[in-house]
Every structure is written in structure tokens, then in C-alpha cells.
RODO-2510 file (C-alpha; in nm, 4 decimals, decimal comma):
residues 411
     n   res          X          Y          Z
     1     x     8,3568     0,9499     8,7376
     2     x     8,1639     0,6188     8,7783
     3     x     7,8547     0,8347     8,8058
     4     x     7,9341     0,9984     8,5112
     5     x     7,9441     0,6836     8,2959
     6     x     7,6279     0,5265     8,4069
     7     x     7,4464     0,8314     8,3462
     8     x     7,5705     0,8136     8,0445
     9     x     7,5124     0,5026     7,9349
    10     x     7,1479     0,5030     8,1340
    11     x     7,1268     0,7938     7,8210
    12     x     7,1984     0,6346     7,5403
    13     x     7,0058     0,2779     7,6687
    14     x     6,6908     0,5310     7,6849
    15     x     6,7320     0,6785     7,3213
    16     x     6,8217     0,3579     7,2000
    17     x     6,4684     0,2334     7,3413
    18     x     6,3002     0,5593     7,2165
    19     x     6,4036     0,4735     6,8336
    20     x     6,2637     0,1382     6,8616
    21     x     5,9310     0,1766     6,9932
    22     x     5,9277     0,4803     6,7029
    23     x     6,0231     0,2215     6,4664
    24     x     5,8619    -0,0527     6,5862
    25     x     5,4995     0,1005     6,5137
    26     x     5,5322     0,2018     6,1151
    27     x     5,6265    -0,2016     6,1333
    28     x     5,3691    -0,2936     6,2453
    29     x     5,1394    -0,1137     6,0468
    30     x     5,3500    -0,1984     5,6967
    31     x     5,2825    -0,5871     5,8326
    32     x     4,8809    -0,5758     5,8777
    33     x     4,8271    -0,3196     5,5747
    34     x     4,7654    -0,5557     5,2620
    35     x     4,9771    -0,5207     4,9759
    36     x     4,7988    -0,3360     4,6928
    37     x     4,8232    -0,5259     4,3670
    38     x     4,9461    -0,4665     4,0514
    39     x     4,7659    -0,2832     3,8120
    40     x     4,6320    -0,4594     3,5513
    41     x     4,8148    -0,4011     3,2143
    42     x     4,6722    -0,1330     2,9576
    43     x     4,9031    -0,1435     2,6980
    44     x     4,9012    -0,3748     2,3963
    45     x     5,1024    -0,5975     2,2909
    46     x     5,3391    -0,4478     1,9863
    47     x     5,1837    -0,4254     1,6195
    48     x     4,8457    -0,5815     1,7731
    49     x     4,6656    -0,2127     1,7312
    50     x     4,7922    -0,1961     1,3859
    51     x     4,6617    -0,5486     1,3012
    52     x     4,2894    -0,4878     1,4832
    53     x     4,2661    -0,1559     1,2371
    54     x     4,3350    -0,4197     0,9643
    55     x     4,0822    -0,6535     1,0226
    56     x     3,7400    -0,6112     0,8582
    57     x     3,5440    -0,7996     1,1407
    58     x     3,4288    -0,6347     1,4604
    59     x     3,7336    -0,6448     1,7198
    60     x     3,7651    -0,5480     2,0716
    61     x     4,0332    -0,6348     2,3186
    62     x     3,9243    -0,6961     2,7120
    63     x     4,1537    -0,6110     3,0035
    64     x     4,1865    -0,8558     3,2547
    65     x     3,8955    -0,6671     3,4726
    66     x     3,6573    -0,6746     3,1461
    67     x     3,7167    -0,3281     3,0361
    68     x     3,7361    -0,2553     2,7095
    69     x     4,0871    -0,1568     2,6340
    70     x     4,0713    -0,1334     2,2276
    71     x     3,7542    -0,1828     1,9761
    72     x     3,7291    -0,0965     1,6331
    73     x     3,4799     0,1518     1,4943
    74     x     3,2731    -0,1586     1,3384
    75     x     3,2215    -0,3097     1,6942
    76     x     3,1047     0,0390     1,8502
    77     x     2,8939     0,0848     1,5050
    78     x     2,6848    -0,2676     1,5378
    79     x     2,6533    -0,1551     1,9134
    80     x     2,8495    -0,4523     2,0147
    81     x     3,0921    -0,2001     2,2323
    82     x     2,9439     0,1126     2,4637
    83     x     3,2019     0,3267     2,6300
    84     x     3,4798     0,0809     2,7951
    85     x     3,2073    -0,2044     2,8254
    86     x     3,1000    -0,5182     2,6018
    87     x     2,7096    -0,4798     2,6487
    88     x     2,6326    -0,8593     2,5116
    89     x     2,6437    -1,0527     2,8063
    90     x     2,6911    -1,3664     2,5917
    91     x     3,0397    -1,2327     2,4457
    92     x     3,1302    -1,1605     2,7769
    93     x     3,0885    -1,4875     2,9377
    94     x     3,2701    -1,6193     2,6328
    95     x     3,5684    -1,3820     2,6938
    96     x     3,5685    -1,4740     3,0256
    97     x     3,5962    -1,8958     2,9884
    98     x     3,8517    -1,7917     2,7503
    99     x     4,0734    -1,5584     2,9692
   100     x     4,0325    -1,8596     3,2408
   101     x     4,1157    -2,2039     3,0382
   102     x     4,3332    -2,0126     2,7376
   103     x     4,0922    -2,2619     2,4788
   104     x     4,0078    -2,0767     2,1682
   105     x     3,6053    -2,0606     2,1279
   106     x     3,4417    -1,9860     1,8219
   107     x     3,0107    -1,9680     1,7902
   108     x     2,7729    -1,7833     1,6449
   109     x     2,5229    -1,5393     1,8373
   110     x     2,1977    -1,3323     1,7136
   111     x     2,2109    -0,9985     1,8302
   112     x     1,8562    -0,7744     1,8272
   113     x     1,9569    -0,4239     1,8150
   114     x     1,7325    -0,1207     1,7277
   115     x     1,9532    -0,0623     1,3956
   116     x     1,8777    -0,3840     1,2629
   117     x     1,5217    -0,3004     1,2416
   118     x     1,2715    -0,6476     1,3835
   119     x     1,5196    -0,8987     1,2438
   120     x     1,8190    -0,9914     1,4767
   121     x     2,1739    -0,9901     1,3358
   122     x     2,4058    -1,2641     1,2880
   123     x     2,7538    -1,2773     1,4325
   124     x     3,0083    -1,5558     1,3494
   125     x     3,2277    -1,4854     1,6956
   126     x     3,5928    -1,5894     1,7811
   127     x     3,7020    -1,5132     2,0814
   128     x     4,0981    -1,5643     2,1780
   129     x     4,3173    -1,5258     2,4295
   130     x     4,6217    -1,2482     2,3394
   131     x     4,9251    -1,3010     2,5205
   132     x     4,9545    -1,4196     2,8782
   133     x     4,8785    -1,0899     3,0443
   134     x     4,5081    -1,2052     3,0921
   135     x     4,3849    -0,9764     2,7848
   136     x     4,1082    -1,1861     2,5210
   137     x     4,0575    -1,0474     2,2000
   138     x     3,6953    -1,0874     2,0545
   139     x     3,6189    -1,0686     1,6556
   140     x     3,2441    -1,1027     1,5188
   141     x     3,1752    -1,0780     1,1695
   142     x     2,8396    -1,0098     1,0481
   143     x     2,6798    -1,2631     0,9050
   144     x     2,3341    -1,1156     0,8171
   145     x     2,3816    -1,0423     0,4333
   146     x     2,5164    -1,3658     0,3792
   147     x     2,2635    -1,5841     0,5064
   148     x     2,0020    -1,3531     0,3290
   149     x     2,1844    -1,4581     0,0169
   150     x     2,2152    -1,7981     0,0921
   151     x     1,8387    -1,7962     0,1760
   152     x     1,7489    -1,6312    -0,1287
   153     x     1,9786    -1,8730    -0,3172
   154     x     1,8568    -2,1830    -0,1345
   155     x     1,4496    -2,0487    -0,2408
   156     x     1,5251    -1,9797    -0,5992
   157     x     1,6712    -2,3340    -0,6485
   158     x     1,3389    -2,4545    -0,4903
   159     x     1,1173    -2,2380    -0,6925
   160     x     1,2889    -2,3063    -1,0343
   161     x     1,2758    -2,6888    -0,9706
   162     x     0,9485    -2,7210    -0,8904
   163     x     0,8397    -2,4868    -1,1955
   164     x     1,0445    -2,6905    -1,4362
   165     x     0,9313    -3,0290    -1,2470
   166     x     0,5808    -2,9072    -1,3229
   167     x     0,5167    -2,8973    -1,7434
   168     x     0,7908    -3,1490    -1,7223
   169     x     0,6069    -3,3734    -1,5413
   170     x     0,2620    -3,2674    -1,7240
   171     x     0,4642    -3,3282    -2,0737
   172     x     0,5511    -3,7024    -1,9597
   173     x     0,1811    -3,8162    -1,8085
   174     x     0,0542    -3,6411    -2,1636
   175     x     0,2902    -3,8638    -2,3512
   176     x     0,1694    -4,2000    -2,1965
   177     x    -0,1898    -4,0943    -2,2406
   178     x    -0,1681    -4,0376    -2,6154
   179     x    -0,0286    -4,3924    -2,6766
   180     x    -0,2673    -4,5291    -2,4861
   181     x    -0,5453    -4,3463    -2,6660
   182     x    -0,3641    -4,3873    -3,0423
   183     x    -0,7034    -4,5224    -3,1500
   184     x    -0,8556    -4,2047    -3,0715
   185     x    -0,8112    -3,9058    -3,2797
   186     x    -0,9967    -3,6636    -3,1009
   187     x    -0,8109    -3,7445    -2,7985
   188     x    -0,4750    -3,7224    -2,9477
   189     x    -0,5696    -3,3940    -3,0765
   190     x    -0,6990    -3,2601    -2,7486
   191     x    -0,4116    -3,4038    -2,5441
   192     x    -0,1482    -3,2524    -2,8421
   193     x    -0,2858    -2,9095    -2,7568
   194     x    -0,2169    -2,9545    -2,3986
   195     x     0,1399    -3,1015    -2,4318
   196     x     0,2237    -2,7567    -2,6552
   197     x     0,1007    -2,5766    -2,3989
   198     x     0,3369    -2,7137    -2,1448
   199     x     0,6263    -2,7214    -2,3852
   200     x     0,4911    -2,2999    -2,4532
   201     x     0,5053    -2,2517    -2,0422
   202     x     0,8290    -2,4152    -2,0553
   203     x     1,0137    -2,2070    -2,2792
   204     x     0,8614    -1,9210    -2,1190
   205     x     1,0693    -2,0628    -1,7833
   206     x     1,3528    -2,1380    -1,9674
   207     x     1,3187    -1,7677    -2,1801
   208     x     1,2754    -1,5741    -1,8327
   209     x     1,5878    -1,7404    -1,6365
   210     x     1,7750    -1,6512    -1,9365
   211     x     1,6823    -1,2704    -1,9226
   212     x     1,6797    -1,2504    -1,5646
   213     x     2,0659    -1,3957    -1,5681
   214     x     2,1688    -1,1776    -1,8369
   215     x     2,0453    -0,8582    -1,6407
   216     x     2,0639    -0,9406    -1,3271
   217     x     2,3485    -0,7604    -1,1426
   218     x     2,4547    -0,5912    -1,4677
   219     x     2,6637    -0,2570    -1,4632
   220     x     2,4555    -0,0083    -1,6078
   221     x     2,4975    -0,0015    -2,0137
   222     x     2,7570     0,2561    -2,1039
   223     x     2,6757     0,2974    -2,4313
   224     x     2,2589     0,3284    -2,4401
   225     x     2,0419     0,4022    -2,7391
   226     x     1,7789     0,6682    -2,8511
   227     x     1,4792     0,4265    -2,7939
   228     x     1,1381     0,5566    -2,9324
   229     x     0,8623     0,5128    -2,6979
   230     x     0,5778     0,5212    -2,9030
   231     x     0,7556     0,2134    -3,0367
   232     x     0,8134    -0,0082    -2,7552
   233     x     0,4081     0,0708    -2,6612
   234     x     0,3113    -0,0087    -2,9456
   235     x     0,5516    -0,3348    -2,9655
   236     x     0,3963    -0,4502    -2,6207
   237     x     0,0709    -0,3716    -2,7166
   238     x     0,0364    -0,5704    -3,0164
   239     x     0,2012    -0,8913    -2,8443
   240     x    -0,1349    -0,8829    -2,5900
   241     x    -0,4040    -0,8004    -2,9060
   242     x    -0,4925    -1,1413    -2,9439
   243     x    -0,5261    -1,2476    -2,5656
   244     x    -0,7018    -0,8832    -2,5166
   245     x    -0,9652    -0,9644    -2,8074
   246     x    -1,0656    -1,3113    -2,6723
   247     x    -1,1417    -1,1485    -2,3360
   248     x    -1,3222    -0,8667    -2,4593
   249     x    -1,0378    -0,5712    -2,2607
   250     x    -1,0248    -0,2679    -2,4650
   251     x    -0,6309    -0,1607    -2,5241
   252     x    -0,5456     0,2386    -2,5181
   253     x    -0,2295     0,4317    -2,5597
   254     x    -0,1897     0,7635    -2,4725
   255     x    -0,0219     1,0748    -2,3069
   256     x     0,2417     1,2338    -2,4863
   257     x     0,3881     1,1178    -2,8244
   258     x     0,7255     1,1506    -2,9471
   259     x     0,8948     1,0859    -2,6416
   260     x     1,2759     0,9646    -2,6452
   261     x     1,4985     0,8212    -2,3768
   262     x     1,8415     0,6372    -2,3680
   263     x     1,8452     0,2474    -2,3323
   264     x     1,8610    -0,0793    -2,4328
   265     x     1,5233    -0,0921    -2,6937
   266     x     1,4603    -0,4671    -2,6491
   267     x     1,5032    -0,4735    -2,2391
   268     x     1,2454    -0,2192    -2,2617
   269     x     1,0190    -0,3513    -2,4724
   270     x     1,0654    -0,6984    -2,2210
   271     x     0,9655    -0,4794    -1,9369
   272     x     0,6577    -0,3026    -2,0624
   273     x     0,5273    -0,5867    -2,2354
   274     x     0,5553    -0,8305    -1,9217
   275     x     0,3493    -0,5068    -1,7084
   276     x     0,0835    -0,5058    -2,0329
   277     x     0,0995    -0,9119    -1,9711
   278     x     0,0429    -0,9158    -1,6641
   279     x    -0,2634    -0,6401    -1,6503
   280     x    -0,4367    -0,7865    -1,9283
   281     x    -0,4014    -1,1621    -1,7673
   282     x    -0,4993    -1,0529    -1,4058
   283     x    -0,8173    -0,8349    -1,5742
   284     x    -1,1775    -0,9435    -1,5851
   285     x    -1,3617    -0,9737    -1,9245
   286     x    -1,4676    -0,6441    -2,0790
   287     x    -1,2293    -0,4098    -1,9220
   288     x    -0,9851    -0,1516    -1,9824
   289     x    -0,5482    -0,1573    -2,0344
   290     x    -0,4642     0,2167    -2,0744
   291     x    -0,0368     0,2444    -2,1575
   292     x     0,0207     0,6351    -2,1357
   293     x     0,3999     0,8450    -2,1693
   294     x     0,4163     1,1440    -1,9934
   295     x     0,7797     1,3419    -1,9094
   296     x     0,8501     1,5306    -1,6062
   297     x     1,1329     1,7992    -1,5600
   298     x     1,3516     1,4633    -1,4491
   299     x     1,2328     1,1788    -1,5855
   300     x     0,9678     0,9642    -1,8551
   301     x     0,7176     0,7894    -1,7173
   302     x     0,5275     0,4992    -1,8946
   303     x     0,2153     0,4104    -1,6869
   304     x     0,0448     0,0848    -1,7451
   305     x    -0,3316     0,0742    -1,6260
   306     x    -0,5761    -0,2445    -1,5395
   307     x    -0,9161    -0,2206    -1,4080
   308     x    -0,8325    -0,5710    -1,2554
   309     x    -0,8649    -0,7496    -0,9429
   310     x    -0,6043    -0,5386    -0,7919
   311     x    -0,3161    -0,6454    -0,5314
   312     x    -0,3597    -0,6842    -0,1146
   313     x    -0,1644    -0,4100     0,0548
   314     x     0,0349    -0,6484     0,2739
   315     x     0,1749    -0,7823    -0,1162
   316     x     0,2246    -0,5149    -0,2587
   317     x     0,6149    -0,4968    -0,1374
   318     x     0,6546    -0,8456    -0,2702
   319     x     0,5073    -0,8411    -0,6103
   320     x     0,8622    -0,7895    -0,7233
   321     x     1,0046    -1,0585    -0,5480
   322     x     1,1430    -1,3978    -0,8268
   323     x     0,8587    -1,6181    -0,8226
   324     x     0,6143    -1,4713    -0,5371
   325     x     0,2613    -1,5002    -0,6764
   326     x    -0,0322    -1,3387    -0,5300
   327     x    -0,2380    -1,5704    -0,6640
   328     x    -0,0355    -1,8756    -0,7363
   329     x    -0,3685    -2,0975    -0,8856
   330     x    -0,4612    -1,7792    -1,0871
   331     x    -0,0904    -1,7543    -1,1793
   332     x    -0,0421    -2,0568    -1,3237
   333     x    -0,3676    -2,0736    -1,4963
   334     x    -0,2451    -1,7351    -1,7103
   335     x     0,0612    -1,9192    -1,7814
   336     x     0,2504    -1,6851    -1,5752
   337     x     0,6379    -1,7919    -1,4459
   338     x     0,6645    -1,5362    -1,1280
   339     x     0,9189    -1,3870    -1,3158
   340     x     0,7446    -1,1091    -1,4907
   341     x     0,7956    -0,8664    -1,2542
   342     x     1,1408    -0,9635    -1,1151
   343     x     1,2686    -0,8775    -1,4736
   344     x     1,0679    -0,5660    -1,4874
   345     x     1,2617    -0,4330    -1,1454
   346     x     1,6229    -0,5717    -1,2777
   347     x     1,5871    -0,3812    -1,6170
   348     x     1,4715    -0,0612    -1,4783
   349     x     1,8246    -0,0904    -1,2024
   350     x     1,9818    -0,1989    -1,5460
   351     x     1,8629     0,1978    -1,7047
   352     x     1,9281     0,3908    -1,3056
   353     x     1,5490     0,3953    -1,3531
   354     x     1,2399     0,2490    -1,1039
   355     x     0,9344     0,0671    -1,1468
   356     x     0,6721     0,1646    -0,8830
   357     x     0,3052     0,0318    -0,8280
   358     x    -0,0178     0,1429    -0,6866
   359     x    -0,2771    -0,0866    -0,6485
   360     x    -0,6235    -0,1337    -0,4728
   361     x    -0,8395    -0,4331    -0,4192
   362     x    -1,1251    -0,4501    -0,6652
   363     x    -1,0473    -0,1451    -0,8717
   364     x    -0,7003    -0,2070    -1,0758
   365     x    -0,3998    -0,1510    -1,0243
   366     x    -0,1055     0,0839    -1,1925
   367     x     0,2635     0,0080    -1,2425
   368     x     0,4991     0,2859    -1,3804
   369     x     0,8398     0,2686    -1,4972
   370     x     1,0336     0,5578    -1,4580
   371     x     1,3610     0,7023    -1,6471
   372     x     1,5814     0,9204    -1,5914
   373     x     1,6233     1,1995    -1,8938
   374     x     1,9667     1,1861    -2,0163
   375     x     2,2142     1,4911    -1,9506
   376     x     2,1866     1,7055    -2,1997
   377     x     1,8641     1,6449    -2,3240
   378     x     1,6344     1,8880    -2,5034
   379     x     1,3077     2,0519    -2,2769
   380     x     1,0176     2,1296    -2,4250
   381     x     0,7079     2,3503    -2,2764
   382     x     0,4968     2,2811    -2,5170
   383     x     0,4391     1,9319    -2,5621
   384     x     0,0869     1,8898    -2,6389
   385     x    -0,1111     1,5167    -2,4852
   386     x    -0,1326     1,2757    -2,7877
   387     x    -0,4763     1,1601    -2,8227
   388     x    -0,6351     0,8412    -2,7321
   389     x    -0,5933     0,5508    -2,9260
   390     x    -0,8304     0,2382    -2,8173
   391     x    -0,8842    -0,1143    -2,9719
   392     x    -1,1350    -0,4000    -2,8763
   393     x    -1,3836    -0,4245    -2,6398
   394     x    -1,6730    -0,1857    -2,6040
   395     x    -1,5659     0,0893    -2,4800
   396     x    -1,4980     0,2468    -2,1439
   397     x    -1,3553     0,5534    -1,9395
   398     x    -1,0759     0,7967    -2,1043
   399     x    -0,7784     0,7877    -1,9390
   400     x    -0,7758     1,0841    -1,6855
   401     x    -0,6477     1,4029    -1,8484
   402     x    -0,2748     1,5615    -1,6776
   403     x    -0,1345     1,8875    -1,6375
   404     x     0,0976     1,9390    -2,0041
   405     x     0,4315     1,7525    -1,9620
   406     x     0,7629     1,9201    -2,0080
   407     x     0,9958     1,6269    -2,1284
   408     x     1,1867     1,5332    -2,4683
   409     x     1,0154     1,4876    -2,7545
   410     x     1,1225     1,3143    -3,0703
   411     x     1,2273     1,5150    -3,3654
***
């Protein structure tokens, strides 16, 4: 019976040994296996997706392992975003010293992407940490437009100062020198003539900023006119007779007659006399201004012709510009302002039209407005080419002769 119970409990001793060695080694490996971590959080915190579709500014969210967890369509747009990574290293850094000290940060970055053509864009960046899960949040606004504006702004206050500074100035040293030369009549005369021409060029400054400010940025006009073209040539021709005749340029008008389009009468007659201005300022002695109206299935087209000293090809693009002056000594010889042709552009946006220009070095140059034809208007195939009409000078080439126009003639 004794034997019995030792064999017995000699049994159970071995199973109990049996279970812990089986035991013992899962133990030992759940002790040396490291514990995996967490997995970083990917959801959001509540309403913050709703706010971020909101926003207007470029805004992307970064999980604790830099992954992009949420961006807008702006920041994958400007390129700021690709996939589920932030491809500017410098926002990343920032995100990262934000996601480590919990400081707000806020700077501004240039970014050079393809889209943005040679010119970098401008961010204005805040970068923030949301909540205390380790997720940043990262909004950039582009700046670009408004420091183009600001630019613009900061130029045009330059440029206006120093051309009212200018006969300003010329007015006041005039002034002294004609009480200082009282005694002298032929000197008061001559120095008289100069102070009106000062006071002319500065109404001409004054005259432009006030046209310029009344179109500029206007809606287009919802109620235009029935403006006569053979008018408004004529009108601009006759306002450059005098300063043609003295130089000897022979003035023509031709193409087709009896054209009509809708718009304001007097900001057309502005425009095409500032492009018969300019050609007949900017044109040697002896030459040729040609104004012709032709009509095309969509549009009028009044062509102004110089046989002038033409434009450079790396202006051209600029001529348009407030104030730029491809010649700024010649410029201001002519009287010009540099606002001529920034008008001319504004009026033609004012009618949904466009003024174009071709121009070469040496042989002239040609600027052509362009209007729409209103809906509804009448077609006509058998407009017949007005004929040439020329005054001054001595002569020179025809205008070149075009295929028949098919446009909207007067009745």
C-alpha cells in the first residue's frame, strides 16, 4: 500500500514538473520579446475635418510619424502635398519643432514649383500643434498675388510722384527766373512759353490718372451705344493735324466705311486718339499714319499704322504697362505721361475687346483694337473698301489692299 502511494505521488511530482518547464519557456520568450507599441493615432479629432474643408488656405494635418493624414485639395494643387508626404523639407522641419516644443510658429517660405512658371511662390505658413496626440496641423496661404499688387501699388506711387514732382518742380525754378529777369521782355516771353508747357504736361498727368481711375477695374458698360467709327477716326485724327503738319507725316484713313459697334463713344475716341498720339509723336519727319476699319465675321478692327522707329521685341509685352517708356528721354520730350497706352488696354477690357501690337525696329509699328460685334448684329457680304483719304506731307505708300470684309455697316 505504501508502494502504491509513492508511486503515486512520484506521478503527480513528475507532471507537476512537466507543466512547468512547458510553461516556463512561452515565459521566457513573452519576457525577452519587446513590447510592440502603440499605433500611432489616424483619426481626427471631432469637427477638425469639417473645419480644414472650411478654410481657404492650404491645410494638411501630420501624424506623429510625418505622414500625411488629411490635406486639402489647395495644398495637393500648389504641390505642397504628394501622396501621404509633405515634399517641402522646410515645412517639415517646421512641423517637426512644433510637434516637439508645442510653440506655435508662423514664417513665410518661397516655394519654386514648375506651375508657377520662373517666379517662386509666396507662402505665409502657420504651423500648430492639434491636440496632444502628437498630430501638427500646417496652413500656407499664398501670398503671390498680393505682393504683386502691393508691388504694383508701391511703383505707381513712385512713378506718379516723380511725374508730378517733375513740371512741378520745372513750374517753380521758371517762376524765380522770370522775376529775376522782369527787365527782360524777351525772356519773360520765352520762359512764359515754357511754364505753359509744364502747366499743359501737367494737366495731361492730372487728365490721364483721372481716366485711368474711372476705367480701371470697371464692370463692363451694360447699357453701350451705337458708336460711328468713321467718327471717332476722324475725331482722333483731327486732334494730331496740327502736330502731323509741323512734322511733315502724311495722315490716311481707310478700309471700310460705315462701320458700327456698341460702346462708350468718348472712351473710344480716348483710345484711338492716344494710339494716333503716340504714332505720330514716335514718327520721323515726312512719314506716314494710316487709321484703317475693317470687320471680320467676329469682330471690328481699327488698325493704327506708323512708319516710326518701331519697338524692341524684349518691350513689346510691356508697352502696356502704367508708365513704362521705351524711350523715357524721347518720352518726355513728346510730352508723353506713360499712360497712353495703359488707358488704351483698360478701355478695350472696359468694351470685352483687345488691343494688340506688332512692331519692328526701324520700320513702324501697328497697334489694333479689336471689338467684339454685338449679338444680333446685321452681316454684310458686300461691303466694299472705302477709299483712301490722305492729308499733309508729300505723299507715300497706299495702305496695303485686304480681302473684302464681312462686318456691320452703318445704315
Amino acid at each position: 500500500m505504501q508502494g502504491e502511494i509513492l508511486t503515486v505521488v512520484a506521478a503527480l511530482a513528475g507532471l507537476a514538473i512537466g507543466l512547468g518547464a512547458g510553461l516556463a519557456i512561452p515565459w521566457g520568450r513573452r519576457r525577452r520579446s519587446p513590447v510592440p507599441p502603440s499605433p500611432p493615432p489616424t483619426e481626427l479629432p471631432a469637427g477638425t475635418a469639417e473645419v480644414l474643408a472650411a478654410l481657404p488656405s492650404s491645410a494638411v494635418v501630420l501624424d506623429p510619424a510625418d505622414r500625411v493624414l488629411r490635406a486639402s485639395s489647395a495644398a495637393r494643387a500648389y504641390g505642397i502635398v504628394r501622396g501621404d508626404e509633405m515634399v517641402i523639407g522646410d515645412l517639415l522641419a517646421l512641423a517637426r519643432q512644433v510637434r516637439r516644443d508645442g510653440v506655435i510658429r508662423e514664417t513665410e517660405i518661397e516655394v519654386e514649383m514648375r506651375r508657377f512658371g520662373p517666379d517662386a511662390a509666396t507662402f505665409a505658413v502657420r504651423v500648430a500643434p492639434l491636440g496632444g496626440n502628437g498630430l501638427v496641423l500646417v496652413l500656407a496661404e499664398d501670398q503671390t498675388e498680393r505682393l504683386r499688387v502691393d508691388a504694383v501699388r508701391r511703383d505707381f506711387v513712385a512713378n506718379i510722384s516723380h511725374e508730378l514732382k517733375t513740371p512741378v518742380g520745372a513750374l517753380s525754378l521758371l517762376a524765380e527766373t522770370i522775376a529775376d529777369a522782369s527787365d527782360d521782355p524777351d525772356a519773360v516771353r520765352r520762359f512764359t512759353g515754357r511754364m505753359q508747357q509744364e502747366a499743359s504736361r501737367l494737366t495731361n498727368v492730372i487728365q490721364d490718372l483721372i481716366t485711368l481711375s474711372r476705367i480701371q477695374g470697371a464692370e463692363p458698360m451694360a447699357e453701350p451705344t451705337e458708336v460711328d467709327v468713321d467718327e471717332v477716326i476722324e475725331e482722333a485724327l483731327d486732334t494730331v493735324r496740327t502736330a502731323a503738319d509741323a512734322k511733315g507725316i502724311e495722315l490716311a484713313a481707310g478700309g471700310t466705311s460705315g462701320l458700327v459697334v456698341m460702346g462708350d463713344e468718348g472712351l473710344l475716341a480716348t483710345a484711338l486718339r492716344n494710339l494716333v498720339s503716340n504714332a505720330v509723336a514716335y514718327s520721323p519727319q515726312r512719314t506716314r499714319v494710316s487709321v484703317s476699319a475693317e470687320a471680320t465675321e467676329q469682330a471690328v478692327e481699327i488698325s493704327v499704322a506708323d512708319q516710326g522707329i518701331g519697338i524692341p521685341p524684349q518691350d513689346l509685352e510691356r508697352v502696356f504697362e502704367r508708365f513704362y517708356r521705351v524711350d523715357a528721354a524721347r518720352s518726355r520730350s513728346t510730352g508723353g505721361t506713360g499712360l497712353g497706352l495703359a488707358i488704351v488696354k483698360h478701355i478695350m477690357t472696359h468694351h470685352r475687346g483687345e488691343v494688340t501690337v506688332w512692331s519692328k525696329e526701324g520700320s513702324g509699328s501697328t497697334f489694333t483694337l479689336r471689338l467684339p460685334l454685338s449679338e444680333g448684329a446685321e452681316h454684310t457680304e458686300d461691303a466694299e473698301p472705302a477709299p483712301t483719304t490722305s492729308t499733309a506731307g508729300d505723299g507715300g505708300p497706299p495702305p496695303t489692299e485686304r480681302p473684302k470684309p464681312i462686318g456691320r455697316q452703318r445704315k
